[in-house]
C-alpha positions, -999 to 999 in steps of 0.1 A, spaced: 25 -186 -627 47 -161 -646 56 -124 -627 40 -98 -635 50 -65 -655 46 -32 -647 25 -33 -677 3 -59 -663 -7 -36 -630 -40 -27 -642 -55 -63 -647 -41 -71 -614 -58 -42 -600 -95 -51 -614 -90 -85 -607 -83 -79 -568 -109 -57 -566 -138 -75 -582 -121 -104 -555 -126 -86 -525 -156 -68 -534 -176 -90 -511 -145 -95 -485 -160 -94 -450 -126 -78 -438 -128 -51 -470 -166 -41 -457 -155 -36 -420 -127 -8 -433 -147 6 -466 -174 29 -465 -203 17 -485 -212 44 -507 -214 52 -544 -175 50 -544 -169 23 -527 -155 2 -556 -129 31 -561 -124 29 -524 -118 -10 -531 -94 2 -562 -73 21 -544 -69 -6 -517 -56 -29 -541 -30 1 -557 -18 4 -527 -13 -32 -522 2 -37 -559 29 -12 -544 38 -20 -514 41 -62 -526 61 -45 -559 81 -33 -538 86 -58 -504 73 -89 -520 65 -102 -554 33 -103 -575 27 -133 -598 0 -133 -623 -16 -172 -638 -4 -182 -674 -41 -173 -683 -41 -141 -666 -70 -146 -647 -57 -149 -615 -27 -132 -593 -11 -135 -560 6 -105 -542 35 -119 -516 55 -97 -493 88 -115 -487 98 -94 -458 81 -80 -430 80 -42 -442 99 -17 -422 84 15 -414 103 47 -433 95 81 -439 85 68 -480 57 41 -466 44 73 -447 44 93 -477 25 66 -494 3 58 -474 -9 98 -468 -7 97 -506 -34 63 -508 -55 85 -478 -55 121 -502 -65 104 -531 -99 89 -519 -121 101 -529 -145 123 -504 -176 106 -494 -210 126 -495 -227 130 -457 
């Protein structure tokens, strides 16, 4: 396992999502809809940031395969707020 780059956030990204595409827990908090994979996406951003930035996120030799760990239990702060309004905002609107 080798640690991943900043440049290496968008294969993490599709891999986690293709991963938990079919994730029992991931269908019980996304809509399914025509956007659910960006839905799905987005989860996994927001993920990649918060284990960036509390944990660390590993990536096999091959890079076929990652693991996102968070270290420490993550404090609540005004910034996780902010990102987390900013993860809600950028969803994108669901047709009803």
């Amino acid at each position: 396992m080798i640690e991943a780059q900043p440049n290496d956030k968008a294969r993490i990204i599709e891999i986690l999502t293709y991963a938990f595409e079919q994730n029992a827990s991931v269908d019980y908090i996304v809509k399914r809809d025509e956007a659910r994979l960006v839905r799905i996406r987005k989860l996994m951003e927001y993920a990649f940031k918060v284990c960036c930035r509390y944990g660390k996120v590993v990536l096999s030799d091959d890079r076929n395969a990652c693991a996102l760990v968070q270290l420490k239990k993550k404090k609540f702060s005004f910034q996780s707020l902010l990102w987390i309004f900013n993860w809600y905002y950028t969803l994108p609107e669901s047709k009803t």
